[in-house]
N, C-alpha and C positions, 0 to 999 in steps of 0.2 A: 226493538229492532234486532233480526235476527245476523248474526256475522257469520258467513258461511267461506272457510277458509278451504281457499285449492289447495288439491294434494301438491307435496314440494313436490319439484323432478330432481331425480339421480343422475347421475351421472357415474361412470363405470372407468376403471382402469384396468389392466391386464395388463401384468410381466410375465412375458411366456415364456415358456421352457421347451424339453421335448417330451418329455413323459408326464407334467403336472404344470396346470397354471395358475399363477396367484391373482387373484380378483380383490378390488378393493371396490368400495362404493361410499361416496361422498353427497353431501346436501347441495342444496343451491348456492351455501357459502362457502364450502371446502371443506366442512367437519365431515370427519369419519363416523360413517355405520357401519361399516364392519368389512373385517379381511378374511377371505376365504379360500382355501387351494379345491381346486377341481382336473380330475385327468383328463389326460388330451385324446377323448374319443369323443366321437357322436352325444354318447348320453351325458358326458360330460359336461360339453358344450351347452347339452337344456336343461342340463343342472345351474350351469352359470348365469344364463339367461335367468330363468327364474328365481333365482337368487336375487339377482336383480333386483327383479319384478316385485320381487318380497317387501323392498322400501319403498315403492312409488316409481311414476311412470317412467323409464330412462329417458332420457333426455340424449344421450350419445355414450358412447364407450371408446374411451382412448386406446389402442392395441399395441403395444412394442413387435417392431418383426412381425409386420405383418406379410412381407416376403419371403418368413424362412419355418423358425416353429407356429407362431402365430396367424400361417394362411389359413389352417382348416381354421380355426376361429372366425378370422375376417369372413370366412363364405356363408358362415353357419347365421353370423349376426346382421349379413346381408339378406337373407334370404328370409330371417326370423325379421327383415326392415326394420333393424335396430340402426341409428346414425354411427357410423364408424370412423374414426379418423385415426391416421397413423403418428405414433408420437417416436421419437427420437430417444435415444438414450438418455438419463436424465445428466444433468452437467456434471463434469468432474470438481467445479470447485465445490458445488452443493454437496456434492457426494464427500468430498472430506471433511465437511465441515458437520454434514449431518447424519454422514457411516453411511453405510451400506447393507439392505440386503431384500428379500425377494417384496414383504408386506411394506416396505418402505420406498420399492420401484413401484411398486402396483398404485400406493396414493398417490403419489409422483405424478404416473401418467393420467391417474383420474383428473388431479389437478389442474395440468397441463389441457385436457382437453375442456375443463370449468370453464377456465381463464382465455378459454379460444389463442390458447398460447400455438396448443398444437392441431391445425385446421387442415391438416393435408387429405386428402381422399387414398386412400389404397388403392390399389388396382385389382381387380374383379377376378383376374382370373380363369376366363369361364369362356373364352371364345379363342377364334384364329389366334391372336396373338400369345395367348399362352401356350397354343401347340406351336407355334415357331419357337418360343422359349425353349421348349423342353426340347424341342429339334435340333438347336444350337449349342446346348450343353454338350451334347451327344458330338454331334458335327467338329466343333472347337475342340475336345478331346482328340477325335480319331486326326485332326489335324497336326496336332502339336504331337502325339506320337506314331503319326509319318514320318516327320519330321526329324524326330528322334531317333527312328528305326533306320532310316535313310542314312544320317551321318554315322550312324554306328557303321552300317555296312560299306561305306565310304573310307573310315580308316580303316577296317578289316581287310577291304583290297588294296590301302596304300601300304600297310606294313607288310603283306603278305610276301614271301617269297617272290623272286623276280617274276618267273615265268606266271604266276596268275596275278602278282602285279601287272604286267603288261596286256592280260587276258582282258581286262578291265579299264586300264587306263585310257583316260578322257570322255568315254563315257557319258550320254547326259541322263539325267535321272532316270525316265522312262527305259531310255537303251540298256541301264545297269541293272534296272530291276525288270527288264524281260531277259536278260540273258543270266542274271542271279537266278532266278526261278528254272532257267532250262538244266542246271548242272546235274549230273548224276554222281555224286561223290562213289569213289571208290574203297576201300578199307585195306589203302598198303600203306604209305607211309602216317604214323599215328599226327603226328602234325598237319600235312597236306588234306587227310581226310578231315580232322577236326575246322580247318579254316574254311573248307567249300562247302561242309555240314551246315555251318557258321550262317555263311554268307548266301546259300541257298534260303534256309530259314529266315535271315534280316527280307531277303527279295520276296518272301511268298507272303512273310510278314506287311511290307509295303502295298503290296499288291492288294489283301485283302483290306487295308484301309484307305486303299481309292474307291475301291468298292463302294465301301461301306458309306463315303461322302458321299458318291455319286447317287446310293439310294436315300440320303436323305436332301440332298438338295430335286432330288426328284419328290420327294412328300412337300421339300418346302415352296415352290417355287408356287403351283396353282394356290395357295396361302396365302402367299404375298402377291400374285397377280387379281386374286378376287377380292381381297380384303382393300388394295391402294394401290389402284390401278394405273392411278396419278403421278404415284413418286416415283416411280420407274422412271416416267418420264422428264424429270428432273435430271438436267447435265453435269454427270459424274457418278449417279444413284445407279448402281448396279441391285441384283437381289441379296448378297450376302448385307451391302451397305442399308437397303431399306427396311432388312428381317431387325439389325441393330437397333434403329429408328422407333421403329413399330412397337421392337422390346420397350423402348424406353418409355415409350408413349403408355402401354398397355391398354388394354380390351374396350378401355373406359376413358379415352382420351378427352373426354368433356369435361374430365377433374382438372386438366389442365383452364387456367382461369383467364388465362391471355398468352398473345403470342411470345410478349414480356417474361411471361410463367416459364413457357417451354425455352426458349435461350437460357435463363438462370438454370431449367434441369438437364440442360446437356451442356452446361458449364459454361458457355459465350457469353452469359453477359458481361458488361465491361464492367469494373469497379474500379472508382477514382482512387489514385495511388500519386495526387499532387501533392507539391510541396513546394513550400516559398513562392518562387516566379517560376516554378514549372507546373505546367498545368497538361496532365496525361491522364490517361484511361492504362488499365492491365486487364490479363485475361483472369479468369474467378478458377480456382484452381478445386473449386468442386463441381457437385452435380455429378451426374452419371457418366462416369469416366466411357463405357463404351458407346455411348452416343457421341460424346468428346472425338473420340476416335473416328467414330463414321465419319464425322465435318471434317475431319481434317482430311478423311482419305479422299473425300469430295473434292476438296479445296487442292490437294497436291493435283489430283486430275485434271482442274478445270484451267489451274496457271501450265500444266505441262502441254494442254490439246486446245484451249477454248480461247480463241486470240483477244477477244472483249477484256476475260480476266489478266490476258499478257498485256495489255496497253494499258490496263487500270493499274499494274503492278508496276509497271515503267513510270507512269504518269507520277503515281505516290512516292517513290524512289527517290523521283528529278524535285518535289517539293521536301524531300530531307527525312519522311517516314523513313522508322525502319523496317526489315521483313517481319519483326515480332509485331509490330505497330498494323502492319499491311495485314497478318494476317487474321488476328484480333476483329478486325474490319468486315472480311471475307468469311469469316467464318460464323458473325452475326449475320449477314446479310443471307449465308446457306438457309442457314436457322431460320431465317422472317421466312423463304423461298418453301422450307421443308413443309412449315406448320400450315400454308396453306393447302398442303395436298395430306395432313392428316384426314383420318376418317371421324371426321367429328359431324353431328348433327347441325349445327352453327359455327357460322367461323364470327 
């Protein structure tokens, strides 16, 4: 009788870098075949692959940062339909007990992804939702140094000299920064010129970072109306709140596995924080802190405009909740409310 033995499957790990990644590859039990470094280009990438390929069939490859050095990877082993899954950094107590360094993260994450320790899907990358992504980084910038440029030009005219102190004074944003941009500095007094030099520039400064959002929430907006046409319609969901959302979700919101899944990744779900004869839930202080933030901005919305949520916030009150308790509550219940208007094939 003839015994005819399947090839083992491999399985792959990847600690990524920016300029070089370390590849490891492990058996169907965890022993090592070999550690390999490969650079982070194109031909690299089918260097790694086949590398691979070199022990037996892959079975999946675990990736570290698959959101940052390691995305061109993830796209490369999506499209080569290698299984990919995202692994976490490896633990700190393991790491002091058994050191540190690039071929000993790379078994790591092979491991990790053996042991179906580390099962998560990355996000693809490859549609709407990553052009909102990269829309937002941009957007979020020119916001925070508005913001920046504005209060600088704000103490500029509060310390100035009386008379363009006054020229200025009470002002609302808009009004300070059209009439900051109108000034014609003159070149007599070296001070007086140097402050309206100043505060002309902070104005023309502001000015071209309203711009600047305005042409990207003009890219972003047909994005987010044609991609989740739904969540808009959700009371409190504006488009800057749904572009948040969408980000968290990414391209590929099918990886999310329940609607359970997605509250645990925008941080609502509750976890038990009893003790003795108390018996309480708390908010989970991970997950994707800016989806965290979208709910909440939903949630101040809907208690300051939507009377249903003012009578549920009284109702809970009068039975001895507190607002931490209340909104722990509201802010899972956004969450069940959101995932149904994801853009998912199956709910």
């Amino acid at each position: 009788m003839t015994i005819v033995e399947k090839p083992r499957s491999i399985t792959g790990g990847v600690d990524t870098h920016l300029e070089v990644h370390v590849a490891a590859a492990v058996d169907d039990v965890g022993g090592v075949l070999g550690v390999e470094s490969f650079p982070t280009t194109e031909a690299g990438y089918a260097q790694l692959v086949a590398w691979l390929g070199s022990f037996g069939p892959i079975e999946r490859v675990g990736v570290e940062g698959t959101g940052s050095y390691g995305a061109g990877l993830a796209r490369h082993l999506a499209r080569a339909e290698v299984d990919v899954v995202e692994v976490d950094r490896p633990n700190r107590q393991d790491r002091r007990l058994a050191g540190k360094s690039d071929p000993l993260d790379a078994v790591s994450a092979a491991r990790a992804a053996l042991s179906r320790k580390a099962k998560g899907k990355p996000k693809s990358r490859v549609g709407n939702v990553e052009a909102m992504r990269v829309l937002m980084v941009a957007r979020r910038s020119a916001i925070d140094e508005r913001i920046t440029a504005l209060n600088q030009l704000r103490h500029i005219c509060m310390t100035a000299d009386e008379p363009v102190r006054q020229r200025f004074d009470g002002l609302r944003p808009n009004q300070l920064t059209k009439a900051a941009c109108a000034l014609k500095p003159r070149k007599t007094d070296a001070v007086r010129y140097a402050t309206l030099l100043t505060i002309r520039t902070l104005g023309q400064r502001v000015r071209a970072l309203q711009l600047e959002t305005r042409d990207l929430d003009a890219a972003l907006k047909p994005l987010i109306t044609f991609t989740a046409p739904g969540l808009l319609g959700v009371f409190g969901v504006g488009y800057e709140t749904a572009a948040r959302l969408l980000i968290a979700a990414g391209d590929n919101p099918e990886r999310l596995r329940s609607e359970a899944a997605w509250a645990r990744l925008c941080g609502v779900a509750p976890l038990p924080a009893s003790s003795g004869k108390t018996i309480r839930h708390r908010l989970s202080r991970g997950g994707n802190r800016q989806a965290n933030s979208a709910l909440y901005r939903v949630m101040v919305t809907r208690i300051s405009h939507d009377q249903r949520t003012r009578d549920y916030v009284a109702r809970r009150l009068a039975e001895g909740k507190t607002m931490g308790e209340i909104g722990r509550i509201l802010k899972r219940y956004i969450a069940r409310e959101v995932y149904k208007q994801l853009p998912r094939a199956a709910l």
